[in-house]
C-alpha positions in Angstrom: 7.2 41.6 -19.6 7.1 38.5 -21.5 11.1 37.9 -20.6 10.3 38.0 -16.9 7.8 35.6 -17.2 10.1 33.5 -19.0 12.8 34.0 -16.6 10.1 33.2 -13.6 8.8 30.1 -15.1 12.8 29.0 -16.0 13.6 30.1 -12.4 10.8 27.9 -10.8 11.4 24.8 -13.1 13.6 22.6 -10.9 11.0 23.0 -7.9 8.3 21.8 -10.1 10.0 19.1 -11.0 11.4 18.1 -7.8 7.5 17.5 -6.6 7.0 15.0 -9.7 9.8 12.7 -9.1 9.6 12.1 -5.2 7.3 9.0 -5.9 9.4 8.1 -8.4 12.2 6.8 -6.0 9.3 4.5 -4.3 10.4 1.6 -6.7 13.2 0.6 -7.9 12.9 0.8 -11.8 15.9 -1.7 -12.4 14.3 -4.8 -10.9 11.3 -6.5 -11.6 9.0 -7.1 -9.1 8.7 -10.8 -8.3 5.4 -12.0 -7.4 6.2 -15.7 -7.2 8.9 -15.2 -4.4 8.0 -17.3 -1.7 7.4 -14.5 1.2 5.8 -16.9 3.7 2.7 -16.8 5.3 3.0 -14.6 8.2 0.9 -11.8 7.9 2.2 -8.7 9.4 1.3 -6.1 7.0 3.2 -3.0 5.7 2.1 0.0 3.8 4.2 0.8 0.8 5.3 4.0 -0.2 2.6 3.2 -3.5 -0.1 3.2 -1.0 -0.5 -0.7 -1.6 -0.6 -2.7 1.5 1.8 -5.6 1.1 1.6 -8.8 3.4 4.7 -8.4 4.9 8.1 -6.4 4.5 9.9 -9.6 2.0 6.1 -8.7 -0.3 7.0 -5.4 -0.2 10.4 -5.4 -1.3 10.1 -8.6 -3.8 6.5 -8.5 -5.1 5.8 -4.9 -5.0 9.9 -4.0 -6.2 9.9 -1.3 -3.4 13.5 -0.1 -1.9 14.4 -1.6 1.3 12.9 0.7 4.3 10.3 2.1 1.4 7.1 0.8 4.1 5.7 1.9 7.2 5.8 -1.3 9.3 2.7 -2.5 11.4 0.0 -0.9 9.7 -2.3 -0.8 6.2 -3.0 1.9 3.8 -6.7 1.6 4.2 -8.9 1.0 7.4 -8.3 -2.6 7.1 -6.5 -5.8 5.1 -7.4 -9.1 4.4 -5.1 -12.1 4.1 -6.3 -15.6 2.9 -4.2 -18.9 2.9 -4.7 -20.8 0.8 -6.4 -20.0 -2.5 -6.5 -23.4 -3.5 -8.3 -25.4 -0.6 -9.1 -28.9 -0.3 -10.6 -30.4 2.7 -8.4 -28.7 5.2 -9.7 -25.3 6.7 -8.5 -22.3 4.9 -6.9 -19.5 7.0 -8.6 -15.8 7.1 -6.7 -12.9 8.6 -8.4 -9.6 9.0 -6.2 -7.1 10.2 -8.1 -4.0 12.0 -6.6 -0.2 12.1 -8.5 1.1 13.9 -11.5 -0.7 16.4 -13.7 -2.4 13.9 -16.5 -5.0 13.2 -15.7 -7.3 10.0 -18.8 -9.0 7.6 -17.5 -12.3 6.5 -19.3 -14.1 3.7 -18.7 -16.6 0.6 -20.3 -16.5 -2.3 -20.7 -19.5 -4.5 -20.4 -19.1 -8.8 -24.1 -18.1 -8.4 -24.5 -16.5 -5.5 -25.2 -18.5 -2.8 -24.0 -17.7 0.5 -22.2 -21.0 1.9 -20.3 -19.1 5.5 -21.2 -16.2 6.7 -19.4 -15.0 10.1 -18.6 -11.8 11.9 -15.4 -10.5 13.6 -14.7 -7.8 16.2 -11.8 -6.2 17.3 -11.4 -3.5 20.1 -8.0 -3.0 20.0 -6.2 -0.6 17.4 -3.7 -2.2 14.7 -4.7 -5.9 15.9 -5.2 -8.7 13.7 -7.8 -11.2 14.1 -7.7 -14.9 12.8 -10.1 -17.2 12.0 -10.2 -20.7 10.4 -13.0 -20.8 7.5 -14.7 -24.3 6.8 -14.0 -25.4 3.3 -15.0 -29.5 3.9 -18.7 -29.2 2.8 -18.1 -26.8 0.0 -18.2 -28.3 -3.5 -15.5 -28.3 -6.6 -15.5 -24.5 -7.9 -14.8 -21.1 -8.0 -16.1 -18.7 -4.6 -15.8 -15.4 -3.4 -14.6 -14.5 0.1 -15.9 -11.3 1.0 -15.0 -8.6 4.0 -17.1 -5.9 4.6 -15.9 -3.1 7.1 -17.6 0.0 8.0 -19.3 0.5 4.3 -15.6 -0.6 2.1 -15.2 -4.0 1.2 -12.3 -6.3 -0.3 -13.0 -9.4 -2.0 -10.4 -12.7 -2.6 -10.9 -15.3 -5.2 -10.3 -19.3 -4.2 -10.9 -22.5 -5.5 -12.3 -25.6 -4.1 -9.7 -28.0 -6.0 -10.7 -31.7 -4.5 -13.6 -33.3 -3.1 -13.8 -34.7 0.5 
C-alpha cells in the first residue's frame, strides 16, 4: 500500500509543481529592476502580473522588472490608484491623479508633521476606469515633510512629499 502511495505522490509531482512556478515567470529574474529610469509622467496605469499597479507600461517593465506584455493595460489592481508629481514641490502646484475603477468618490487631505490638515478636497467620478486630475496648492505650505492622503470607499493610500523652498 505504502508503494502506491509513493507511486501516486511521484505520479502527481510535476502538476504540483507546475502550480508553484506560474508566478515565477511574472519577472524576469536576470535583470534588475530599475527604479530610477525616467518613465515620464503620464499616468496611464497598468496592473502587473505581481498584483502591483505600476504608473504606466515603461514602470512596469523597468521599475517593477516585469516581461514585456506581463500587465493588463488600462486598469489598477485595487479599486483605485493615486499618482503625485512632484514629491519635491516648491511654489508651483503639485499634480494629483486619482484614477477610479469603478464609479467612485475620492477624500483628499494633507497632513502636516503634526497633524494638521492644510487642503482638504473631494473628487467624483461617474464613469468606470476614468482618471481624474487635480492641481493641489503647495504656495502657502511651509518647509517640511506632509502626507497626501486618498480615501476611497473605506481603503486609503498615502504619498510622502516635501516642501523644499519657501515662496
Amino acid at each position: 500500500m505504502k508503494r502506491w502511495y509513493l507511486l501516486f505522490l511521484l505520479a502527481l509531482a510535476p502538476f504540483l509543481s507546475d502550480a508553484q512556478q506560474s508566478f515565477f515567470y511574472c519577472k524576469d529574474t536576470l535583470r534588475y529592476p530599475d527604479t530610477f529610469y525616467p518613465c515620464g509622467r503620464d499616468f496611464t496605469p497598468v496592473c502587473g502580473c505581481d498584483n502591483v499597479t505600476y504608473r504606466n507600461e515603461c514602470a512596469a517593465f523597468n521599475w517593477g522588472g516585469l516581461y514585456p506584455g506581463s500587465w493588463t493595460g488600462s486598469t489598477v489592481c485595487g479599486n483605485f490608484a493615486i499618482d503625485f508629481y512632484p514629491t519635491a514641490v516648491s511654489y508651483f502646484p503639485a499634480t494629483l491623479n486619482v484614477y477610479f475603477k469603478i464609479p467612485e468618490s475620492a477624500f483628499v487631505k494633507v497632513f502636516d508633521a503634526f497633524g494638521k490638515v492644510w487642503y482638504s478636497d473631494l473628487l467624483s467620478s461617474s464613469i468606470p476606469n476614468s482618471s481624474v486630475s487635480i492641481e493641489v496648492p503647495v504656495e502657502d505650505l511651509r518647509i517640511g515633510i506632509y502626507i497626501l492622503v486618498v480615501v476611497v470607499n473605506g481603503e486609503q493610500q498615502t504619498v510622502k512629499f516635501a516642501k523644499a523652498t519657501e515662496n
